[in-house]
N, C-alpha and C positions, 0 to 999 in steps of 0.2 A: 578623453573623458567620455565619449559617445559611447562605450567600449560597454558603460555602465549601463545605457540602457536598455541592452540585450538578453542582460542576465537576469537569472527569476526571482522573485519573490512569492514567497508563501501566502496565502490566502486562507484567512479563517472565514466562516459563518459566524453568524451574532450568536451563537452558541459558544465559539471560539474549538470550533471543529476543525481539522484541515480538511481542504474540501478540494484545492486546486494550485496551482504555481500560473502565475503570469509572467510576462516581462514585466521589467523596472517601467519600462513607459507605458505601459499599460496601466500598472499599480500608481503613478501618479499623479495618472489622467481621472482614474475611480475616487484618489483622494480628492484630487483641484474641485471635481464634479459634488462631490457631500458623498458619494456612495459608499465610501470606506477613510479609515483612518490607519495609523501608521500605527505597528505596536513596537514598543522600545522595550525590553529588559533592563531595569534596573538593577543595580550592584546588590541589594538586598535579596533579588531571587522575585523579584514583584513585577508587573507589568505598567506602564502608561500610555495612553493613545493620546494620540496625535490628529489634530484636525489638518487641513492642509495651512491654513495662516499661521497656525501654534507650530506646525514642525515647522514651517520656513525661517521662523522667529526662532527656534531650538537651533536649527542650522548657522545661522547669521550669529549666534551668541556662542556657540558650541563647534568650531569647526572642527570638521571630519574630512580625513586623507578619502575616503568613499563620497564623495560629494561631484554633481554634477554643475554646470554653469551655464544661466540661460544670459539672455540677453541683462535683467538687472539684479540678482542676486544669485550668490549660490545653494543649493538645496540638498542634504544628506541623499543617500543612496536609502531607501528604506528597505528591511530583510522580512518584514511580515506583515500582511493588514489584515484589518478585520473589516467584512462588509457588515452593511449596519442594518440591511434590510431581509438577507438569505440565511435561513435557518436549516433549510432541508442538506442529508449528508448523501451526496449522488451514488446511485449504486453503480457498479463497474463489474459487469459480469466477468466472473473472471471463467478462461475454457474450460472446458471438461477435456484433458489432452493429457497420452502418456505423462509428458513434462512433470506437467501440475501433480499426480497422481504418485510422482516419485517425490517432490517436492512435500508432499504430504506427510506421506510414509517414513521422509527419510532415507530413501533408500535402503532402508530396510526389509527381510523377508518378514512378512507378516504372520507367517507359522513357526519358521525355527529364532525369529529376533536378530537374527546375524546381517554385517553390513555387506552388499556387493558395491561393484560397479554396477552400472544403469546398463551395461551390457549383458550383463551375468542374472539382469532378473527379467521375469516375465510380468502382465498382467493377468489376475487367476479371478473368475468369477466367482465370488465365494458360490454361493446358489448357481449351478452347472446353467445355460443359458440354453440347453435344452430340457430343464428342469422348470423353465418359466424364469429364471433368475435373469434381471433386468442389466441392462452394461449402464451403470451409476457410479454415482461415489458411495452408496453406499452399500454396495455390492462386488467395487472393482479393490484385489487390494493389490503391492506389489508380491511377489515369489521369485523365491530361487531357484533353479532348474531342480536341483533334487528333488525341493520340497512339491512344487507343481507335480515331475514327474510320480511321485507317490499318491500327491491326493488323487490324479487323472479327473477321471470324468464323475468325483463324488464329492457328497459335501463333507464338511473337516468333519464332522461327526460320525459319517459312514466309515472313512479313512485315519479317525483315532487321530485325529489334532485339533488342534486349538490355535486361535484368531488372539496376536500380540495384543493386540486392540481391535472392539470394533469398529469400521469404515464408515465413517462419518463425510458430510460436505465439512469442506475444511474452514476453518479462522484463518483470515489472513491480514498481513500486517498494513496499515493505514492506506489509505486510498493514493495518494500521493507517491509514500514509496514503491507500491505497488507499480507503480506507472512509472515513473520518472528514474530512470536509473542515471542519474547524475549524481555530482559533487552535491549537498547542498549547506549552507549557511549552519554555523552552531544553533543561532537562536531558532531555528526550526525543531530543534532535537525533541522540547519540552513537548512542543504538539502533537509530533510525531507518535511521540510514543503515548499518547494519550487515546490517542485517534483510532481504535480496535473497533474491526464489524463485521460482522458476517454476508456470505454474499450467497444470494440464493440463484440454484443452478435448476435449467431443465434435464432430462434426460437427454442425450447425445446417442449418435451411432456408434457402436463397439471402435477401441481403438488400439484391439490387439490383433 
């Protein structure tokens, strides 16, 4: 049963943001304290929080195969709390790295649209980087050998092409999944995907 209290639980702000994953004994140490309560998903699609006496009381009346056992009662396993005091939604720089940069793109060439392998592309400074053009996101995009090998050392204008889209710092998906590359619980799903924000980058050193 100890097994449970290692696995994580979801974490909202009183916004009901996802903001972070803790352990189960963490998450039930925040409830017992007033700091957070439990959120349960109801069968109609609605939520209920839980204080820590009201779930113990839910637990005792509603038993669950998820349930841990202390010395005199047993206590549901909780998959999401809400903290009652933290509003702010933590930024998480995310790098400025090939990776991220193909991740963006898609792996796609940025001039002819077409998909490679992450081998088969380059990164191409739209604005030549002896031209003053900055190594950014919003300056780096992915290319394919041809299309690189044609523009060379001019901008898509000089060289009679055109930018798929233009290079933006990117949207990235919730804070949480961003970080956490685990399994996680269904009832996280709703927040999940609720949870969109953008992440602001400084400039970086060239990473081609």
């Amino acid at each position: 049963m100890n097994a449970f209290l290692n696995q994580q639980v979801l974490v909202l702000n009183r916004l009901w943001q996802a903001v972070n994953v803790c352990s189960v004994r963490r998450a039930l140490t925040l409830v017992f304290e007033g700091h957070a309560q439990v959120v349960l998903t109801s069968g109609d699609g609605s939520f209920r929080t839980f204080g820590f006496r009201e779930w113990r009381d839910l637990s005792q009346a509603q038993p669950h195969p998820e349930s841990i056992a202390t010395v005199s009662f047993r206590i549901r396993v909780p998959r999401v709390i809400l903290l009652l005091v933290f509003d702010r939604l933590p930024k998480k720089e995310v790098k400025f790295t090939r990776h991220n940069i193909f991740e963006r793109d898609k792996n796609l060439c940025q001039y002819c649209g077409r998909m490679f392998e992450r081998k088969d592309l380059n990164l191409d400074h739209v604005i030549p980087r002896d031209r003053g053009g900055p190594t950014s996101w919003e300056n780096i995009v992915c290319s394919c050998i041809a299309c690189n090998t044609k523009k060379a050392n001019r901008t898509p204008t000089e060289a009679g092409m055109h930018l798929v889209r233009k290079p933006k710092r990117p949207k990235w998906r919730p804070f949480v999944q961003v970080t956490f590359e685990v399994p996680h619980h269904d009832s996280w799903k709703h927040f999940l995907d609720l949870a969109y924000w953008n992440v602001e980058l400084g400039e970086e050193p060239a990473t081609k």
